[in-house]
C-alpha positions as CSV (number, residue, x, y, z in Angstrom):
1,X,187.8,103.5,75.3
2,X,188.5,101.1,77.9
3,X,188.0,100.7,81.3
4,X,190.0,99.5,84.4
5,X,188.6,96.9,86.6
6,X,189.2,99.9,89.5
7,X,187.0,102.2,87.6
8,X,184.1,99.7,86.9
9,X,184.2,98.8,90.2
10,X,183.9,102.4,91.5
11,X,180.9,102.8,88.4
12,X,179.5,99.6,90.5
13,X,179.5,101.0,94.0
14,X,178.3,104.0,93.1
15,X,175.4,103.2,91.0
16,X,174.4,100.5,93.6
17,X,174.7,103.3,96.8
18,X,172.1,105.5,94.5
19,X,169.6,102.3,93.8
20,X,169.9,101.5,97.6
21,X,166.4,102.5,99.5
22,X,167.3,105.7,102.0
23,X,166.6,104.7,105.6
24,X,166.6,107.8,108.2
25,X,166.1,110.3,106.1
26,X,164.0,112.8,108.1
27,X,164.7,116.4,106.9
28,X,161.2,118.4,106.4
29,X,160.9,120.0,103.2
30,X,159.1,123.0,102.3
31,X,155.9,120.8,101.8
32,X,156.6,119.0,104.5
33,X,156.7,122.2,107.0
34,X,153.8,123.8,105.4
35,X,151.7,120.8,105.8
36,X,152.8,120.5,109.3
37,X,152.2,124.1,110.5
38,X,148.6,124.1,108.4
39,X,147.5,120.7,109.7
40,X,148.5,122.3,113.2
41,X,146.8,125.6,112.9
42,X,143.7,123.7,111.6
43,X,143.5,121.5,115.2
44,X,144.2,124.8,117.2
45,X,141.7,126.9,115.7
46,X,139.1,124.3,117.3
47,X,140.2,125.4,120.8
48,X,140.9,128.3,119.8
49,X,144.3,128.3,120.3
50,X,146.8,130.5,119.0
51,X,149.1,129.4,116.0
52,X,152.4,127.9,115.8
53,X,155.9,128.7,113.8
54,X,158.5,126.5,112.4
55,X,161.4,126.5,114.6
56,X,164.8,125.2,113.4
57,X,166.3,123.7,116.5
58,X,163.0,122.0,116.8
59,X,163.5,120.9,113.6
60,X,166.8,119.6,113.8
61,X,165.9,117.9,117.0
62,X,163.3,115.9,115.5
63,X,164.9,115.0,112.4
64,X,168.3,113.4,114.5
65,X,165.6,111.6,116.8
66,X,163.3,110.2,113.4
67,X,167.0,109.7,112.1
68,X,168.3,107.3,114.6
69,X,164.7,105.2,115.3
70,X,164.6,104.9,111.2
71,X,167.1,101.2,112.6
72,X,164.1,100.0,114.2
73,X,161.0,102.5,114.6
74,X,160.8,101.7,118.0
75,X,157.5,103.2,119.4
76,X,160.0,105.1,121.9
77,X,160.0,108.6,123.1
78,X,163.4,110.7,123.1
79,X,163.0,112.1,126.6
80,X,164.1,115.2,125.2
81,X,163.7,118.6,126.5
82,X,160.6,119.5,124.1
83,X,156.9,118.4,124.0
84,X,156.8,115.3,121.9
85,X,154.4,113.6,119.5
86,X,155.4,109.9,117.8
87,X,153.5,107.9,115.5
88,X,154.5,105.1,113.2
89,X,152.6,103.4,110.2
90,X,153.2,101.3,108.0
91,X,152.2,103.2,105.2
92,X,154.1,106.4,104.8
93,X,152.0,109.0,107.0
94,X,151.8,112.9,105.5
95,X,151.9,116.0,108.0
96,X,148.3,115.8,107.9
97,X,147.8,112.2,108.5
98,X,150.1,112.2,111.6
99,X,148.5,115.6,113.3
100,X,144.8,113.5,112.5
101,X,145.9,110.4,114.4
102,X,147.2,112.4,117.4
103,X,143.8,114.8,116.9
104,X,141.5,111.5,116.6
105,X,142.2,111.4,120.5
106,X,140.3,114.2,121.2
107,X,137.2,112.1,121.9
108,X,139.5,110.7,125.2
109,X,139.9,114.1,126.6
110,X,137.2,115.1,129.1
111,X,137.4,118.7,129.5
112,X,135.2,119.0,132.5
113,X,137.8,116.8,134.8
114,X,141.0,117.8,132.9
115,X,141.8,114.5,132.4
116,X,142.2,111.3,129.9
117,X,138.5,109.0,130.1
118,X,138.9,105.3,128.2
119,X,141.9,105.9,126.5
120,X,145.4,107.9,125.4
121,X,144.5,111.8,124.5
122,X,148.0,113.4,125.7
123,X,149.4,113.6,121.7
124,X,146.1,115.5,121.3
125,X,146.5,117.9,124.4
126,X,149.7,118.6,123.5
127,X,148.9,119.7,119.6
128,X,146.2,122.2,121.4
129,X,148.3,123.2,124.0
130,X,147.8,126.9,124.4
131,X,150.8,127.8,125.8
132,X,153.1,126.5,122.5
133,X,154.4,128.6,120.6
134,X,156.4,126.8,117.6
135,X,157.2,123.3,116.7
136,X,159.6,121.5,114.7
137,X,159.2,117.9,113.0
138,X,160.8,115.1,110.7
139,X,159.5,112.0,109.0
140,X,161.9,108.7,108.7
141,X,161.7,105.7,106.7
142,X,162.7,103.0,108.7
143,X,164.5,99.7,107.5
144,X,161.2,98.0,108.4
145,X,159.8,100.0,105.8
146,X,157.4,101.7,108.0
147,X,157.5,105.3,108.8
148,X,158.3,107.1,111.9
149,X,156.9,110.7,112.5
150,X,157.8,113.3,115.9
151,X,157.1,116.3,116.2
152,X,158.9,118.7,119.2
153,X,156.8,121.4,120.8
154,X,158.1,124.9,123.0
155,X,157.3,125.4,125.3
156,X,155.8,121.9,125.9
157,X,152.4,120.6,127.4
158,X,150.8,118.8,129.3
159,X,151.6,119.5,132.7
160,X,149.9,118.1,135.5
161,X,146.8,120.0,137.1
162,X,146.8,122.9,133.8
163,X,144.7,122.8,131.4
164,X,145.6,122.8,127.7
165,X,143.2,125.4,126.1
C-alpha cells in the first residue's frame, strides 16, 4: 500500500495537533464540579451558611473567562456581572486547593468591624457569602504552564456595609 505525500502530510498534522499540549481548556467535569460544590459546602458550613448548586450559565461564564486568560494568566478580574474568585499557580490547583487558598483569608476578616485587617479576605467573604445561591467554575492551563482557576457566584457578595454571614 502506498501513500501520497498529501496523505502523510495530513497523518503529520494530525498526529502533531493531538501531541500538542491543550492551552484554555477550562470545561469542569463531573469531578471537577463535585469537588467544587463539596469544597464550597465544606467553607459554608463554618458560617453556617446555606449551600450552593451548580449553575450552567455560571459555568459557561467561567470557563470562556479561564479560556481566554489561558494566553497569559493574567492575575485579572473579568468585571463580569457575577461574584468572582481568581487564583493562579503554578502547579495545577484542584477545586479543593483553589476554595483553601481563597478560605486561608479568613484570618484577615474581622467580623466585629465588618471589614479586611492586615491583608486581602474579599475571595473569602465572597465563598461564605450568605446570600449566594449557586456558582459556576473552570480551570485553564495556560501557555505559561501555570493554571488559572475562577469561580462566578449569584447573586454576588461583598457589598459594602453588609455582612457576609
Amino acid at each position: 500500500m502506498e501513500f501520497s505525500f498529501r496523505q502523510v502530510s495530513i497523518a503529520i498534522i494530525a498526529l502533531a495537533t493531538i501531541a500538542q499540549p491543550s492551552f484554555g481548556q477550562a470545561a469542569c467535569d463531573s469531578d471537577c464540579i463535585k469537588g467544587f460544590i463539596a469544597a464550597h459546602q465544606a467553607a459554608r458550613e463554618t458560617v453556617g451558611a446555606p449551600p450552593v448548586k451548580w449553575n450552567t450559565t455560571l459555568a459557561d461564564f467561567a470557563e470562556s473567562y479561564a479560556t481566554k486568560r489561558s494566553a497569559d494568566c493574567a492575575a485579572q478580574h473579568s468585571q463580569g456581572p457575577y461574584g468572582e474568585n481568581i487564583a493562579m499557580a503554578s502547579a495545577e490547583l484542584s477545586p479543593a486547593d483553589s476554595v483553601k487558598l481563597w478560605m486561608d483569608e479568613k484570618k484577615y476578616y474581622d467580623q466585629a468591624s465588618n471589614s479586611c485587617t492586615g491583608g486581602e479576605c474579599h475571595h473569602y467573604t465572597q465563598v461564605v457569602w450568605r446570600d449566594t445561591t449557586s456558582i459556576g467554575c473552570a480551570r485553564a492551563t495556560c501557555k505559561t504552564g501555570w493554571m488559572f482557576v475562577t469561580c462566578n457566584y449569584y447573586p454576588p457578595g461583598n457589598y459594602v456595609g453588609e455582612r457576609p454571614y
